[in-house]
N, C-alpha and C positions, 0 to 999 in steps of 0.2 A: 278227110272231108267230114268226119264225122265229131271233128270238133266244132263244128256249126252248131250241133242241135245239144250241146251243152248249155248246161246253165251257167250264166256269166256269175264269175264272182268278186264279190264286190272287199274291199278292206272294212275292216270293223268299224272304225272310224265312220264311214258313207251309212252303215248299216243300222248304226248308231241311231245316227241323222235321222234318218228314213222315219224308225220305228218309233223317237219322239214326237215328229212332227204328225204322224198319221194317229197316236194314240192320244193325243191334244185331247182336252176334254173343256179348255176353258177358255175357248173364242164367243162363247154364246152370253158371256159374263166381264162387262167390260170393264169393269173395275179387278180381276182376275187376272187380266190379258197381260202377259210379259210382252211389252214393243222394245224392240233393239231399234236404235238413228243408228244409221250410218253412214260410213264417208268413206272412200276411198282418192286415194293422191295415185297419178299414174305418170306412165312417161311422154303419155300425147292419149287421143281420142279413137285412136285407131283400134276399135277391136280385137282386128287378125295381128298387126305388127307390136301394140305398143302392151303394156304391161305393168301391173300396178305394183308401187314402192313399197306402201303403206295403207294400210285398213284399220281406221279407228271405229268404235259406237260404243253408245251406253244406253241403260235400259231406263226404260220410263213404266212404271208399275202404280194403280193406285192414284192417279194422276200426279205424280211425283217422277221428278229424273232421281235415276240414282245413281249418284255419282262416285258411291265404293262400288256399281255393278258396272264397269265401265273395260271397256278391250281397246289394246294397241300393241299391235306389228308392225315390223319395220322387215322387209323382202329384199332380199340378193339384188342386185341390179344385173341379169343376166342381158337385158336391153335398155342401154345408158342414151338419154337426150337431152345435151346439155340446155337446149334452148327453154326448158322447163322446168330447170332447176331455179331460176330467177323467181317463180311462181309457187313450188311447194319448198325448195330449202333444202331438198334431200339430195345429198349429195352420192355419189358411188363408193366414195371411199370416207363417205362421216364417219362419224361417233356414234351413233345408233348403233346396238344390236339387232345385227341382221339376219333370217334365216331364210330355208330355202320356201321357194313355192308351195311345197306340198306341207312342210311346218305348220309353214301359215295359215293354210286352209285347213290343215286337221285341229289345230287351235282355236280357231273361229267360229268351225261347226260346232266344237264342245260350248264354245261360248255364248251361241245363236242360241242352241237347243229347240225348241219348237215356239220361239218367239215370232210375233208377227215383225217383219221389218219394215223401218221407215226411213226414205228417205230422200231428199230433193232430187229431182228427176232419178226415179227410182230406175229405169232400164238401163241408162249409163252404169251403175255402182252395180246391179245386178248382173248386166251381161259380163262384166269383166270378170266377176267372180265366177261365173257359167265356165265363161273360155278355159280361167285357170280347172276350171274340173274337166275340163273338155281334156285339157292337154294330161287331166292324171287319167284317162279313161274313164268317171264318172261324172253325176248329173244329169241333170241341171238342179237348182237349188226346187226345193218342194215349197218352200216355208211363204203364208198366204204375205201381201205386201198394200203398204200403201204409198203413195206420193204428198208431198207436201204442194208439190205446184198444181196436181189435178187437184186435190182438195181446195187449196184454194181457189182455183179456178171455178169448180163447183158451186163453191159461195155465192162470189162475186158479179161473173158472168157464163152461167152453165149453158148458154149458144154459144160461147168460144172454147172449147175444154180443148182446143189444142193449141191456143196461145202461150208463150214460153212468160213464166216468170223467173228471173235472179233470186238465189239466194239472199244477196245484196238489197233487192229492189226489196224483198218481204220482210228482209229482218228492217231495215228502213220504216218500212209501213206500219208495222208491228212494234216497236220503238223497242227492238232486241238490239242490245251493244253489241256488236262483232268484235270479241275477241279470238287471234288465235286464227286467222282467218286462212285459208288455203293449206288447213295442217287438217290430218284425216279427225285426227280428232276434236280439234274446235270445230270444224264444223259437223259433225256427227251433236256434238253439244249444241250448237244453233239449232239444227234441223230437230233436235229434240226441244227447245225453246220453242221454236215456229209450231212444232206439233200440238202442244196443250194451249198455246192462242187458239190456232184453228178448231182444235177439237170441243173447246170451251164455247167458241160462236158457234159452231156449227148445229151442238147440242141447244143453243139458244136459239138461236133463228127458225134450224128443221129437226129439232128433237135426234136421238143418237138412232143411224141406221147403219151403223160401223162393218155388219155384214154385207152389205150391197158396196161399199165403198171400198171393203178389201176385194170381193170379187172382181170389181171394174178394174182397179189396176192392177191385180194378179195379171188379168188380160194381156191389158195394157202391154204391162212389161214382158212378155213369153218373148 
């Protein structure tokens, strides 16, 4: 019983994580800020049953994407649903190299490092990542986050901040071309197009409060 009052220990990797994220010195400097889009492709919407394929993003620095700073994995398919392969492409037995769950995630974190993240309806892409650290025994992610649909929602109409906007519907409004569309990483690249729209009005209309805006959806998405 006296393994209760042990200290958990965590893989290097998590530790890693942690100690970037919390020793961040340059959220206060918004031109400074390393943001990661992201996107992940899954096998359905289910949290507990279903399981993601593929995790694309790239970073946007400087008001710039940058497109040599860019991540893509491609995950074992230990939970196969054919019905939604029609939608991201990924099959169980493609041509993609594949690895396991915890690959992925020790990959990704080196990749994150203490970037803020971005991305369309950010609690989807973030809880699945949670679950997968749930099932390594850590987590949840630390790293501060924003939404592209509460931002713009903010904008537009800030008495409605719980109305759903489309990826589709904003790259539309925003006269962003959707390439590459339902693959983790075109849209990780959309949602980083959609991002410097926004964040270019936003700065215009209510000046940059980029602190209050990652808090709220930190929230948000827990």
């Amino acid at each position: 019983m006296f393994n209760l009052f042990k200290k958990k220990k965590y893989p290097e990797y998590w530790k890693t994580y942690v100690e970037k994220v919390e020793n961040c010195k340059t959220y206060a400097n918004l031109d400074n800020i390393r943001f990661v889009a992201l996107d992940t492709e899954t096998t359905g919407f289910d949290y507990d049953n279903d399981r993601m394929l593929c995790i694309g993003a790239v970073a946007i620095k400087g008001n710039r994407i940058l497109v040599s700073d860019s991540f893509e994995v491609y995950i074992k398919q230990d939970v196969f649903n054919k019905e939604t392969v029609k939608i991201h492409g990924i099959r169980r037995n493609g041509t993609e190299v594949k690895v396991s769950e915890e690959e992925a995630i020790i990959q990704f974190l080196a990749y994150l490092d203490a970037a803020v993240i971005v991305a369309h309806h950010t609690k989807f892409d973030v809880t699945m990542i949670n679950r997968a650290l749930e099932r390594l025994n850590i987590g949840p992610l630390i790293s501060k986050q924003l939404d592209t649909n509460y931002i713009y929602k903010k904008l537009s109409c800030p008495n409605d901040l719980k109305k759903i906007a489309s990826l589709d519907e904003l790259c539309e409004r925003y006269s962003i071309k959707m390439h590459d569309r339902h693959t983790a990483s075109g849209d990780a690249l959309l949602t980083a197009q959609l991002f410097l729209k926004l964040l270019a009005k936003f700065k215009k209309n209510h000046g940059i409060n980029l602190s209050n805006l990652i808090q709220t959806n930190y929230n948000l998405s827990r």
